[in-house]
C-alpha positions in Angstrom: -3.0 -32.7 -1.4 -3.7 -33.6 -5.2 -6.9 -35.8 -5.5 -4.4 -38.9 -6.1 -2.9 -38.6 -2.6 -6.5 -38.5 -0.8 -7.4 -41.7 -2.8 -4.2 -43.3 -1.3 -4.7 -42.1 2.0 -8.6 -42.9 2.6 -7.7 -46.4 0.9 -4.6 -46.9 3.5 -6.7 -45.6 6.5 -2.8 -45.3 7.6 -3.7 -41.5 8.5 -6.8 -40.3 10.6 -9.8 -38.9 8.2 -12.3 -38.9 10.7 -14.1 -35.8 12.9 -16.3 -36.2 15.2 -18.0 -33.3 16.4 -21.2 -32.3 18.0 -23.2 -30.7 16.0 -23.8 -27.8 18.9 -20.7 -27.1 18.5 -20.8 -25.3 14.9 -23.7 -23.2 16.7 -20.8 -21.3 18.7 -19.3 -19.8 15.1 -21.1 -17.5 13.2 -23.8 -18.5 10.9 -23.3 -22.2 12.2 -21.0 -23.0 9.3 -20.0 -26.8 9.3 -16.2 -25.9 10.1 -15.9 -29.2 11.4 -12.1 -29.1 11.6 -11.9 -25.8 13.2 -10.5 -26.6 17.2 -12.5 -26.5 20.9 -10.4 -23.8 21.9 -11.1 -21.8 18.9 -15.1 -23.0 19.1 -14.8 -21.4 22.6 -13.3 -18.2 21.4 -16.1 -17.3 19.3 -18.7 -18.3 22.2 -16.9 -16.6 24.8 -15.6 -13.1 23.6 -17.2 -9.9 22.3 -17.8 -9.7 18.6 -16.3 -6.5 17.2 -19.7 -5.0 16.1 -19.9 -4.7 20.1 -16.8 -2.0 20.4 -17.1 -0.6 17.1 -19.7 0.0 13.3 -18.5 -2.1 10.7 -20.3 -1.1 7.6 -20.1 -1.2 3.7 -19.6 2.2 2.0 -21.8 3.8 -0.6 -22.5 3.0 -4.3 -22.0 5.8 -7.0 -24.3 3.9 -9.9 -21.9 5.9 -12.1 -18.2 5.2 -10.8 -17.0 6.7 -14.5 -18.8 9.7 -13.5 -18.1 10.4 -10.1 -14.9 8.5 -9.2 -11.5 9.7 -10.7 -7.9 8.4 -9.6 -6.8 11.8 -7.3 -4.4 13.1 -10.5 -6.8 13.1 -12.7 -8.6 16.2 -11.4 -7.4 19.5 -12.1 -8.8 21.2 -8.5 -9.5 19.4 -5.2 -12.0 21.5 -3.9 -14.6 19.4 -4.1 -13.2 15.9 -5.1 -12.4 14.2 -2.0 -10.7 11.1 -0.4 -12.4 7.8 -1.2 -11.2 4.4 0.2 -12.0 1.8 -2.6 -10.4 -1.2 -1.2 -7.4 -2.3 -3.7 -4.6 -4.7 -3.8 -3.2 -6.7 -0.9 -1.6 -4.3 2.0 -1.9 -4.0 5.3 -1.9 -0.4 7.5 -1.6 2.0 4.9 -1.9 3.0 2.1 -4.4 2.2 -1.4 -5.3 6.0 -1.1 -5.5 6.1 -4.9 -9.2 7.5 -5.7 -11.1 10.7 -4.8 -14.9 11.5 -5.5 -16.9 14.2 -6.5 -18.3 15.6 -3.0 -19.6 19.4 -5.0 -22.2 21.0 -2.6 -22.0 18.5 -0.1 -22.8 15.6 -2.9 -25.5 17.0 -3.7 -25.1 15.4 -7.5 -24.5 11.9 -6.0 -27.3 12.6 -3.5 -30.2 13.3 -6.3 -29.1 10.3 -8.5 -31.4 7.3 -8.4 -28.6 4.9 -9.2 -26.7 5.7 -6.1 -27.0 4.5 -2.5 -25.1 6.8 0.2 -24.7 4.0 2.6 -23.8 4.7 6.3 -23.3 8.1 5.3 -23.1 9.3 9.1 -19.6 7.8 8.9 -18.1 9.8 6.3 -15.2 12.2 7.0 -14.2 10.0 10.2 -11.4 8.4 10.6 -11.4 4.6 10.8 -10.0 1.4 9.3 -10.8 -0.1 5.9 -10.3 -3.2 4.2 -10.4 -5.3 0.9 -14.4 -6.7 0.5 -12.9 -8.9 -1.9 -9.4 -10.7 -2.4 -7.3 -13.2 -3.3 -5.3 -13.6 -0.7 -4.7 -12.7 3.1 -7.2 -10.0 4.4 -5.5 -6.6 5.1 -6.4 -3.9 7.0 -5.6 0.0 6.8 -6.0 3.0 8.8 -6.9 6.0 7.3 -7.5 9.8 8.3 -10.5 11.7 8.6 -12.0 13.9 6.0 -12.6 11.0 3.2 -15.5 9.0 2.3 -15.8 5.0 1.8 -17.3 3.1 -1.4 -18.7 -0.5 -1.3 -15.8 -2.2 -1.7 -13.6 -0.7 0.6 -16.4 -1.3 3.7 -14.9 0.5 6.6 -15.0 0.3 11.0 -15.1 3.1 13.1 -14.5 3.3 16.9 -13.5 5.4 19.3 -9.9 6.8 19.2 -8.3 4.7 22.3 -9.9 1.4 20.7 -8.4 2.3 16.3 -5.2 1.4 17.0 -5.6 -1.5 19.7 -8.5 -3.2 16.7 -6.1 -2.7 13.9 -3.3 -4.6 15.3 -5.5 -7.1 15.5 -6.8 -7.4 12.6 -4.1 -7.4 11.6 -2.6 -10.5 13.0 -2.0 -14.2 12.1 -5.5 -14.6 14.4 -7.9 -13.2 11.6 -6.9 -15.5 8.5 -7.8 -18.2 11.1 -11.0 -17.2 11.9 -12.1 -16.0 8.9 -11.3 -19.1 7.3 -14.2 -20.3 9.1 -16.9 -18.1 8.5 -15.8 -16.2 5.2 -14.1 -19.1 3.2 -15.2 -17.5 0.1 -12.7 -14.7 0.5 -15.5 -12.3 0.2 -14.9 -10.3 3.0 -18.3 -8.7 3.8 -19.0 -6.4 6.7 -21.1 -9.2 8.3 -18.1 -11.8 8.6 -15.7 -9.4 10.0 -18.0 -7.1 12.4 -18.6 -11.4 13.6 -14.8 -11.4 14.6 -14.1 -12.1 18.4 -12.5 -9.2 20.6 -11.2 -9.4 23.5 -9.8 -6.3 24.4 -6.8 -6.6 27.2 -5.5 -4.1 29.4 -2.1 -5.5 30.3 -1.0 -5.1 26.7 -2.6 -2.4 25.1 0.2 0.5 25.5 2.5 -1.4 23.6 0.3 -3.0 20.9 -0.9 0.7 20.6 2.6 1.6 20.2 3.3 -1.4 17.8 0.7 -0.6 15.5 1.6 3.4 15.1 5.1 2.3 14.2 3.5 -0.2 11.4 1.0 2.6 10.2 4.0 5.2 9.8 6.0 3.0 8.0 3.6 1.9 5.5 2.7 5.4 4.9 6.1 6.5 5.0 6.5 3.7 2.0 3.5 4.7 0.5 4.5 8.2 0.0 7.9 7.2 -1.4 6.3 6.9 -4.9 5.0 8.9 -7.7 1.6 7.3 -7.1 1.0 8.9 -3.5 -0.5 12.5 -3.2 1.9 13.0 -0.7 4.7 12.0 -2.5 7.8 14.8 -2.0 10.6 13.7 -3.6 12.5 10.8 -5.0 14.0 8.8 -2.3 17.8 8.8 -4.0 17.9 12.3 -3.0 18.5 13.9 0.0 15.5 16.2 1.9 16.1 19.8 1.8 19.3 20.0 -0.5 21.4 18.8 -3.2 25.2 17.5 -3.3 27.8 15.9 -4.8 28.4 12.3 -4.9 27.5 9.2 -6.7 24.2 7.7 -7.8 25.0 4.5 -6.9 26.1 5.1 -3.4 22.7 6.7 -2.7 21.2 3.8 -4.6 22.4 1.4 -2.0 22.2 3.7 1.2 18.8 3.9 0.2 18.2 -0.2 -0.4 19.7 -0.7 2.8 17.5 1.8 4.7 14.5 0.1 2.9 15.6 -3.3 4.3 15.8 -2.2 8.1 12.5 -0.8 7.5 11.3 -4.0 6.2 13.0 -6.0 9.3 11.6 -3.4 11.4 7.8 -3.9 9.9 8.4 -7.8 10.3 9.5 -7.7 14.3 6.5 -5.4 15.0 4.0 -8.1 13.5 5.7 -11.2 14.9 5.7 -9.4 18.0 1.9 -8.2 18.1 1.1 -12.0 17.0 3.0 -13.1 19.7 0.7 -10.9 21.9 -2.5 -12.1 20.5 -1.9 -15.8 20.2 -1.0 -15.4 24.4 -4.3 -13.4 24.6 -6.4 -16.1 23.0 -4.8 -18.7 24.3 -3.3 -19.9 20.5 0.2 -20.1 21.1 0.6 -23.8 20.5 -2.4 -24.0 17.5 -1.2 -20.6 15.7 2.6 -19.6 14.5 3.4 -15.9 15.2 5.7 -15.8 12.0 5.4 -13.5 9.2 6.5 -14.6 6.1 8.7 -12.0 4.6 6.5 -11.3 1.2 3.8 -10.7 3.4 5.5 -7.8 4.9 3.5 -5.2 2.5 5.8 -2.3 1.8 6.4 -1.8 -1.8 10.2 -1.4 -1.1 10.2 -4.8 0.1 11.0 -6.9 -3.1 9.3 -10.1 -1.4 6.0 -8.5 -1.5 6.4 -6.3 -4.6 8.1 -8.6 -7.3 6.7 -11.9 -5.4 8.8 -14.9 -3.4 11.3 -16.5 -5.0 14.2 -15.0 -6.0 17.6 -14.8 -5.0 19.2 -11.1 -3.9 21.2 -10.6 -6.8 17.5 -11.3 -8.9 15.8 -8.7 -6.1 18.7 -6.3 -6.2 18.4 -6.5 -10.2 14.5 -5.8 -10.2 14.6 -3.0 -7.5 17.8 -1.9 -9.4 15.9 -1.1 -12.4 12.4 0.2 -11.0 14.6 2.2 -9.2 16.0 3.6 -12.3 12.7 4.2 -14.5 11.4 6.1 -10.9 14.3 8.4 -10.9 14.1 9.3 -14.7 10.1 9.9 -14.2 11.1 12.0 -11.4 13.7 14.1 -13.5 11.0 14.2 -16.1 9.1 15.6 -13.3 10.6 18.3 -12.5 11.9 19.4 -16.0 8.6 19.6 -16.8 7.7 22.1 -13.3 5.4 19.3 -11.6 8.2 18.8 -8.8 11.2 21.1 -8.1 14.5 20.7 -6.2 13.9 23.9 -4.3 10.8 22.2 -2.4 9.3 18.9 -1.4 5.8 17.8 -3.0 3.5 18.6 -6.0 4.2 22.0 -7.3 2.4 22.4 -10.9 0.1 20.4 -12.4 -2.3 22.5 -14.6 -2.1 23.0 -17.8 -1.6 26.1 -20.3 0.8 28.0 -18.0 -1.6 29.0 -15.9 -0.4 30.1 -12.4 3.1 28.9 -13.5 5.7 30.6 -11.6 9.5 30.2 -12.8 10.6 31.8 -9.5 10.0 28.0 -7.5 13.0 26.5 -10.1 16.5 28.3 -8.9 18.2 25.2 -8.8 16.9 23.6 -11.6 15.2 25.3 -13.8 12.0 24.0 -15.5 11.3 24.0 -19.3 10.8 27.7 -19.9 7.5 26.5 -22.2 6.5 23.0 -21.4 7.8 21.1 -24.5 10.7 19.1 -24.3 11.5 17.1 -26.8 11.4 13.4 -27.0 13.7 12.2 -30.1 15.7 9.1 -31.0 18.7 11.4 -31.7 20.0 14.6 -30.7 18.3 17.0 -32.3 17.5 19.7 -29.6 20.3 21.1 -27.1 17.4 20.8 -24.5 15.7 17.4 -25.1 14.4 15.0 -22.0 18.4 13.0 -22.3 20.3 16.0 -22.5 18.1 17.7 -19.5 18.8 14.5 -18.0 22.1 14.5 -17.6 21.6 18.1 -16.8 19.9 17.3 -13.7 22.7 14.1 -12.9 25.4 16.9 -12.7 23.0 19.7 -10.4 22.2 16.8 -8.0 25.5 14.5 -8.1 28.2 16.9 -9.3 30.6 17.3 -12.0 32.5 15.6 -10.6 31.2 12.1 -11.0 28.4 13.4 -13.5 30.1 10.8 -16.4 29.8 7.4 -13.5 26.7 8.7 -12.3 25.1 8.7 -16.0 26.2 5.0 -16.7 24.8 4.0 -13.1 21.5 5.2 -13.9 21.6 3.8 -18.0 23.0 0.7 -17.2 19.7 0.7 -14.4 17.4 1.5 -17.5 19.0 -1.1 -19.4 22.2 0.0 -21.9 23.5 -1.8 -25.0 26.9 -2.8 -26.0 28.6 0.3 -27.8 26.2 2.7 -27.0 26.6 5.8 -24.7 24.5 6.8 -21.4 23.0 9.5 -23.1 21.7 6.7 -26.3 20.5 4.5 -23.6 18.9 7.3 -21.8 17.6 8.6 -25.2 15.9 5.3 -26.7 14.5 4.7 -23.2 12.6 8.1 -23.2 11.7 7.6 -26.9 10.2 4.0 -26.5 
């Protein structure tokens, strides 16, 4: 409440202001804190379950004392050989996911390893698989699995256990539990290793298959979403086409097949985490004191417009936004592979060096690549094969003939056409700007 209601309701008395609490009691949380409204039942929780430092190490990653040096985003490497995997916490988003940065690991760190600025913290952890998190954030915690063979940095601090125990511990953490308890002994929203290796388990038998279960279903679709885009590693192909070949048809039909499939998955995300909150407020005993409910921007899949453009809007607004993302991913993906980085003959990252070295026209039957890497970017049509003509090249490989003309003024009208002027002008000052 605004500081004008609390005057009105400590003057009125009309409402109960007062705790009363034993000051024992606070000696049952962590660190004592003076979390004077937190419940008995959840007082008892903490003084009556295993902490999770007892099942598994929770530990901050190391510091590079150089991150310019020694910390790239993965494309900006040329070579992976010896740039590896880093978790680096990131933005809000829960199972997977963030796996944006990779560090230089040449002669097993060696470099890193002989610099007095660094610290390689917990190192006997690297390379295993675990579960990560957000040190610091604005809003809910979120945790995310991810596979071995990568190392951790200080702000994305990391918890390892044994296999059978990764995916029970995840699901929860990643319930409606943790907010709760964290509240109470990490109300800075500084997440450090200390508050969350604090957290009480209790590890059940009677439920574990199926929150097991649960929680690979959430961790496959958030990677599935995560590799849906450009910024993934694993990305394969843009989601309006189809795996594995190409055909005729219309760009907008795919558009909304596509939007529909990324709603079910959405729904499908929700249910799990309702349904594994349902299982851990039972558990702890929290049914009545905690709501299982999810709140739909909270469901963190980037094709969920909720989480990705924020609450708020109506569907025609969503269908808009995801409308017109949808139509700047597609033209970056065309771009893509006119340019040889992706090709319609296979799925995935197939050029990305520089100078034509190891370029191989051969991978490019069904669309051909830019026989030598410049394509033209021009506010008219100069050039019989600049970026808008290749374009609507690529419409008519993919979509057909057919229904190349409607499948152009889909995609313009997504990137955002004028009165009077033609798909290809849209698509043209859109490339050029």
């Amino acid at each position: 409440p605004q500081s004008a209601d609390k005057e009105k309701i400590f003057l009125s008395r009309k409402q109960s202001i007062e705790y009363t609490v034993a000051s024992d009691e606070f000696k049952k949380l962590p660190g004592s804190p003076i979390a004077y409204w937190a419940s008995s039942k959840i007082r008892r929780i903490f003084d009556e379950s295993d902490s999770l430092r007892s099942v598994a190490a929770v530990g901050k990653g190391l510091d590079t004392g150089d991150n310019d040096h020694f910390l790239k985003l993965w494309f900006e490497v040329g070579e992976f050989d010896y740039w590896v995997p880093c978790q680096k916490g990131g933005p809000f988003r829960k199972w997977s996911g963030n796996q944006d940065y990779v560090i230089n690991w040449r002669d097993d760190g060696a470099e890193l390893r002989a610099s007095l600025r660094s610290n390689l913290r917990n190192a006997q952890y690297y390379f295993q698989p675990g579960i990560t998190w957000t040190r610091v954030s604005s809003s809910l915690p979120a945790f995310r699995f991810f596979e071995a063979g990568q190392i951790f940095e200080s702000t994305g601090p990391c918890i390892f256990s044994n296999d059978s125990d990764r995916l029970y511990l995840i699901a929860l953490l990643n319930s409606n539990l943790i907010p709760r308890f964290l509240e109470l002994i990490a109300p800075t929203l500084d997440f450090q290793s200390g508050h969350i290796s604090s957290l009480p388990v209790r590890i059940e038998k009677k439920h574990r298959e199926e929150l097991c279960k649960l929680a690979t279903e959430c961790i496959e679709l958030a990677r599935s979403d995560w590799n849906a885009f450009e910024h993934s590693r694993d990305f394969r192909f843009s989601p309006l086409l189809p795996e594995g070949s190409v055909r005729s048809g219309r760009l907008d039909k795919d558009f909304e097949k596509w939007r529909n499939d990324c709603m079910a998955q959405v729904a499908h995300l929700l249910a799990n985490e309702e349904r594994i909150n349902s299982i851990f407020l039972a558990i702890y005993g929290l049914s009545g004191e905690v709501s299982p409910s999810v709140q739909t921007q909270n469901v963190t899949l980037t094709v969920n417009p909720a989480y990705r453009y924020g609450p708020g809007l109506s569907d025609e607004e969503y269908c808009r936004e995801v409308r017109k993302d949808s139509g700047r991913e597609l033209a970056s993906y065309i771009v893509g592979c006119l340019m040889g980085r992706y090709s319609l003959d296979a799925p995935g990252l197939i050029y990305a060096h520089t100078g034509n070295e190891g370029f191989d026209p051969s991978r490019y039957q069904t669309f051909p690549a830019d026989d030598d890497g410049i394509v033209p970017i021009t506010d008219e049509a100069w050039f019989d094969d600049d970026a808008a003509n290749r374009i609507r090249e690529f419409v008519r490989v993919v979509w057909g003939k057919v229904t190349e003309d409607e499948n152009m003024a889909w995609l313009a009208e997504s990137l955002g056409s004028r009165a009077n002027e033609s798909p290809d002008d849209t698509i043209r000052r859109y490339l050029s700007k």
